[in-house]
C-alpha positions as CSV (number, residue, x, y, z in Angstrom):
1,X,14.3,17.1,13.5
2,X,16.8,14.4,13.5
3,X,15.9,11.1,11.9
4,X,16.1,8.3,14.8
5,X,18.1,5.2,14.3
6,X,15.3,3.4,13.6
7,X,14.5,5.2,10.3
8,X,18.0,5.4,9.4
9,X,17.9,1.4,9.7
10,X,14.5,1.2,7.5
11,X,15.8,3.6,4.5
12,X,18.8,1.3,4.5
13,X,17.0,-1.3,4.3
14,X,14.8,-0.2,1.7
15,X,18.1,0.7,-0.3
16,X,19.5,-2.8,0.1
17,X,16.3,-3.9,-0.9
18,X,16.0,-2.1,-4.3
19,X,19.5,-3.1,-5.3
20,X,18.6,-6.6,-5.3
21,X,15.8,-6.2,-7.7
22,X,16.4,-3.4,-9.4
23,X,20.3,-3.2,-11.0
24,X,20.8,-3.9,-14.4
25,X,22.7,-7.4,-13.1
26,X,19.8,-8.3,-10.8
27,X,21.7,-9.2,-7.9
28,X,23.5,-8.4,-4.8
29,X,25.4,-5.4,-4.3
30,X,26.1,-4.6,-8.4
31,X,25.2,-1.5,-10.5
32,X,25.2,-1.1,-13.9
33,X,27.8,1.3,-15.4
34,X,26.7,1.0,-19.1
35,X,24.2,-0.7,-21.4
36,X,25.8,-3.4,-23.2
37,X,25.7,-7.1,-21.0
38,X,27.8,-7.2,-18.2
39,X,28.4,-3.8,-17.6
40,X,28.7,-4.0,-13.8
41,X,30.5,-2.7,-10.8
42,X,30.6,-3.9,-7.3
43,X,28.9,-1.6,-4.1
44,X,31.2,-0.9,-1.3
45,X,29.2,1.3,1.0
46,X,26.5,4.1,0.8
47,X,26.0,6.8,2.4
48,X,22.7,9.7,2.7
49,X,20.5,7.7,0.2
50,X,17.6,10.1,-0.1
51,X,18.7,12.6,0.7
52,X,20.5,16.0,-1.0
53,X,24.2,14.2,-0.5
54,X,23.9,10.9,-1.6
55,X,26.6,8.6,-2.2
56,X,27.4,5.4,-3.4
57,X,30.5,3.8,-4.0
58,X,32.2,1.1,-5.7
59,X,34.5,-0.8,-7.1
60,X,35.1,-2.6,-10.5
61,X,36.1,-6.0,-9.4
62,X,37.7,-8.8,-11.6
63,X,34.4,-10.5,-11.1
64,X,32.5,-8.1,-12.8
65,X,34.9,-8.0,-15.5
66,X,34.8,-11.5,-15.9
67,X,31.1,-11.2,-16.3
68,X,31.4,-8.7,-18.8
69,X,33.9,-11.4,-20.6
70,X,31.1,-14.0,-20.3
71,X,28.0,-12.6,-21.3
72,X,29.1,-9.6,-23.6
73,X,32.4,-10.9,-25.2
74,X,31.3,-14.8,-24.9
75,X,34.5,-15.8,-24.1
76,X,36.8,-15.4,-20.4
77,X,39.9,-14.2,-21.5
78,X,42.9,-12.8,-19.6
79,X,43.3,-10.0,-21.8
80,X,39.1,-9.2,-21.8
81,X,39.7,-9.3,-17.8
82,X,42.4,-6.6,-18.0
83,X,41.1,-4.8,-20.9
84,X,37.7,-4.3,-19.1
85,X,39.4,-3.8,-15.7
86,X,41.7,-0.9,-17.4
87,X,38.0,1.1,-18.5
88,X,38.3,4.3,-16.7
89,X,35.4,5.0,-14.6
90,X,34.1,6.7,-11.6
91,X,34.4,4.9,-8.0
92,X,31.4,6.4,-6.8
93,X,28.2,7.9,-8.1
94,X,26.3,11.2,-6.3
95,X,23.2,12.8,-5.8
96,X,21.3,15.4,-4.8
97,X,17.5,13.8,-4.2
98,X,16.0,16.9,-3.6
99,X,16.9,19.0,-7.1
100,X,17.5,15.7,-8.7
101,X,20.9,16.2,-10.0
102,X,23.1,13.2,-9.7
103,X,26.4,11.5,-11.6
104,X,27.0,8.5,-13.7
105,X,30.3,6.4,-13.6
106,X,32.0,8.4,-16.9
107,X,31.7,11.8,-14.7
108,X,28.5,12.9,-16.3
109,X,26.4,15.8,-14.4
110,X,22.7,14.6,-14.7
111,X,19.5,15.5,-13.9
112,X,16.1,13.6,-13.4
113,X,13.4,15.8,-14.1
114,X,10.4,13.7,-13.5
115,X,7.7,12.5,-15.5
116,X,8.2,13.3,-19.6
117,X,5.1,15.5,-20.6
118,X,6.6,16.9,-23.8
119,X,6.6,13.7,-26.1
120,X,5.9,10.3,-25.8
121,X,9.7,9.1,-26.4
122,X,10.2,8.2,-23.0
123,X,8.7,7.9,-19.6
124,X,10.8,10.2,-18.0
125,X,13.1,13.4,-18.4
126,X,17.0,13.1,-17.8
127,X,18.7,15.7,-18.8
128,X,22.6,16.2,-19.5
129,X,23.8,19.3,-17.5
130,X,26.1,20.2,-19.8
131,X,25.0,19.8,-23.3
132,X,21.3,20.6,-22.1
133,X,20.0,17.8,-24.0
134,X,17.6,15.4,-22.8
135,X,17.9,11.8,-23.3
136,X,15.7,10.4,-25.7
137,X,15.5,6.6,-24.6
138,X,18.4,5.4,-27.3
139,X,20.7,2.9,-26.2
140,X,23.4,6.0,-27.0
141,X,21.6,8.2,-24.7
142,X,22.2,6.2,-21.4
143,X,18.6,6.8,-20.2
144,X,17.9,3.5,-18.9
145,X,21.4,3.4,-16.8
146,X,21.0,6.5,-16.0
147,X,17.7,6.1,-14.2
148,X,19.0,2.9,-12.6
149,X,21.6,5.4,-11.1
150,X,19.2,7.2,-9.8
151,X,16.7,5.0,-8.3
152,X,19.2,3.4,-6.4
153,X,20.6,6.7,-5.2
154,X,16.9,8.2,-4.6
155,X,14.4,5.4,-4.0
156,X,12.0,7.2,-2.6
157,X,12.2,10.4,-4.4
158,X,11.9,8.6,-8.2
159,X,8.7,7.9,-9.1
160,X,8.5,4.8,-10.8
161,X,10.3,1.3,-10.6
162,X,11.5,-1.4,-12.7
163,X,9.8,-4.6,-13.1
164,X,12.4,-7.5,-11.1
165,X,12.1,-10.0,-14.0
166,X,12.1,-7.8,-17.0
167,X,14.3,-4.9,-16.0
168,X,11.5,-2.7,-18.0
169,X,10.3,0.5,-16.0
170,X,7.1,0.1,-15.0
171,X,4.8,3.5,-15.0
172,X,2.5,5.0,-12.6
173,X,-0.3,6.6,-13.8
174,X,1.2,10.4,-14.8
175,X,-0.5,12.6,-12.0
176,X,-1.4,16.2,-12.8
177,X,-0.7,19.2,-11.4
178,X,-3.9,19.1,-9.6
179,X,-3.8,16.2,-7.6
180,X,-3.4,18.2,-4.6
181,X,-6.1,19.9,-4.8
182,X,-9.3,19.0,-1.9
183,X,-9.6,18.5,1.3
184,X,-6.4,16.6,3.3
185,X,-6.3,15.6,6.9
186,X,-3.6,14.7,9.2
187,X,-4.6,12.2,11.5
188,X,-8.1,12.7,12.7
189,X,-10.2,11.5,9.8
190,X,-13.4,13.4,11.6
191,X,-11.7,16.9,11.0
192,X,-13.0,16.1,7.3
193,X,-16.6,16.9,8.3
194,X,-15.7,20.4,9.5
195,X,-15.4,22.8,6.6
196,X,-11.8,24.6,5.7
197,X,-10.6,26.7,7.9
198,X,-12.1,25.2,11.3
199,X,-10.1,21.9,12.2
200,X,-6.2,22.4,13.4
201,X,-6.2,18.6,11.9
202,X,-7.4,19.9,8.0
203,X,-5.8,22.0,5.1
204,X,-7.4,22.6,1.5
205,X,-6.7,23.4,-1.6
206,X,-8.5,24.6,-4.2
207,X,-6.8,26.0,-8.0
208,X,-6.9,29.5,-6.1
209,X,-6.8,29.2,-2.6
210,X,-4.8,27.4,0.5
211,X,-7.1,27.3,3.5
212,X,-5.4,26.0,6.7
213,X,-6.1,26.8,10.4
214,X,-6.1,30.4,11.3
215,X,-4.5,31.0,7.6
216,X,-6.5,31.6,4.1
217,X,-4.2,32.2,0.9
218,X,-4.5,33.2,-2.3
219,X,-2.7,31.2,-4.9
220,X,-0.8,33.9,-7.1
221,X,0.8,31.2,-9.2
222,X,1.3,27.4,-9.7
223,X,4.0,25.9,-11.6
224,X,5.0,22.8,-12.3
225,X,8.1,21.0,-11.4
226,X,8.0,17.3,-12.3
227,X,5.6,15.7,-10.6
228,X,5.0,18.7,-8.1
229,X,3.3,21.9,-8.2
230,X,5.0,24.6,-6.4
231,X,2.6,27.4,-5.1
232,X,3.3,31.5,-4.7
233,X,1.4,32.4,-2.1
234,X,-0.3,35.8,-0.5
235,X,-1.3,34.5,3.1
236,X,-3.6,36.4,5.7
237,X,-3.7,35.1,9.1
238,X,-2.5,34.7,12.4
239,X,-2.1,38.7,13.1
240,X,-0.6,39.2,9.8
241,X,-1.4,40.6,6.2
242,X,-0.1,40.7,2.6
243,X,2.7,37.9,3.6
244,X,4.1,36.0,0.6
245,X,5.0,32.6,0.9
246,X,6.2,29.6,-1.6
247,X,5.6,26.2,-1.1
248,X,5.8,22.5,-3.1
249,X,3.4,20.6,-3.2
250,X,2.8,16.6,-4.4
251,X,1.0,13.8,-3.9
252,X,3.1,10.5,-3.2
253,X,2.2,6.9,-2.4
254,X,-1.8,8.8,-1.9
255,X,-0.1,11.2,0.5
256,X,0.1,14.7,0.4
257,X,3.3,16.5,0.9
258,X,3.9,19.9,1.7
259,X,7.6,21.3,2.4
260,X,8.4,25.4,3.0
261,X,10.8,27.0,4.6
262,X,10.2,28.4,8.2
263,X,12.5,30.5,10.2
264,X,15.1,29.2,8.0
265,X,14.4,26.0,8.0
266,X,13.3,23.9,5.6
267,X,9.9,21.4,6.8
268,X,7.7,18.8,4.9
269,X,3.8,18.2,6.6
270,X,2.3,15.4,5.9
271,X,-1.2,14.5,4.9
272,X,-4.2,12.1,4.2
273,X,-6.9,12.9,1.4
274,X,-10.4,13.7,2.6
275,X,-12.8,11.0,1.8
């Protein structure tokens, strides 16, 4: 299903909204390229934010040279001006919101791999596509610009956000890979007093079975990717036996999501947690 104009409107909106408080210049239309003060480039237009082709573009105006001259060099020279404007960089930065690959503006192939659950050197995993390595929260590494990149490209898909005064991320609690499981409802808050199976308005999930109307499931694996679990499924139901089916689930903003592909197509439901 198409996305009216009305939604297209409000994720704009939303977009323009995070860029005010959440580049590394804390204003308007800028993005930050790199870590050191000043490090700035101008928004033009974007395009698919949220979505698997999302684009922004830019441009590196004598403006945000100048600022660079200001508050990195200390001093608004012609020569810092040309010098900074001669920096080669990228005029536009992509992503993919749903696999979370995305670019920076020196060409670099990234990818945001949700919350870090390995160490405790950073919040979050960025990995470099080519090198493989993840980025361990160093000035050197680029994390922090890197995730800027991303959030302003994905809003909705990246899990966190940075605190408007302080530019510091600020962390949600790290959900498990079994915050989906219970009972979910979606609309009808009094399908929660009929018992799995029975309501067309309920699905549950427990750590070895998907029960949803006409359908009962047995979960033959659950693996983890980022903050989502995805599920391998062997489903009875609905005149048919023995069918396998995959499916990710997560819980976002208290709200359960659950996308698969049917007849092709890919689909996300929607869902409310059972009291």
């Amino acid at each position: 299903m198409k996305k009216s104009a009305g939604r297209r409107s409000l994720a704009w909106s939303l977009a323009v909204a995070l860029l005010l408080v959440q580049t590394e210049a804390y204003c308007a239309g800028k993005l930050a390229y790199g870590t050191r003060a000043g490090m700035q480039v101008t928004i033009v237009s974007m395009e698919g934010i949220d979505t698997g082709r999302a684009i922004i573009r830019t441009q590196h105006t004598k403006e945000d040279a100048t600022q660079f001259c200001a508050e990195y060099r200390g001093a608004v020279t012609d020569k810092c001006i040309q010098d900074e404007l001669a920096r080669r960089l990228s005029d536009e930065v992509t992503g993919n919101c749903d696999t979370g690959i995305f670019s920076n503006f020196f060409g670099y192939r990234k990818q945001f791999l949700g919350p870090n659950t390995r160490d405790n050197r950073t919040d979050y995993l960025v990995k470099d596509l080519v090198s493989g390595e993840i980025a361990n929260g160093s000035t050197a590494s680029g994390y922090d610009v890197d995730l800027r990149i991303f959030k302003v490209l994905c809003p909705q898909k990246a899990p966190f956000r940075f605190d408007p005064q302080t530019g510091i991320i600020v962390k949600p609690e790290t959900p498990s890979v079994s915050t989906y499981l219970g009972n979910w409802y979606v609309q009808n808050r009094s399908a929660c007093n009929d018992k799995p199976g029975q309501s067309a308005e309920m699905v549950a999930y427990t750590k070895d079975r998907m029960i949803a109307p006409e359908l009962s499931c047995k979960v033959l694996q659950a693996t983890s990717r980022g903050i989502a679990t995805e599920l391998d499924l062997l489903c009875n139901g609905e005149g048919q036996r023995g069918v396998r089916q995959k499916e990710v689930v997560q819980v976002v903003n208290g709200r359960l999501e659950v996308t698969y592909v049917a007849n092709g197509r890919k689909s996300t439901d929607k869902y409310l947690r059972c009291p």
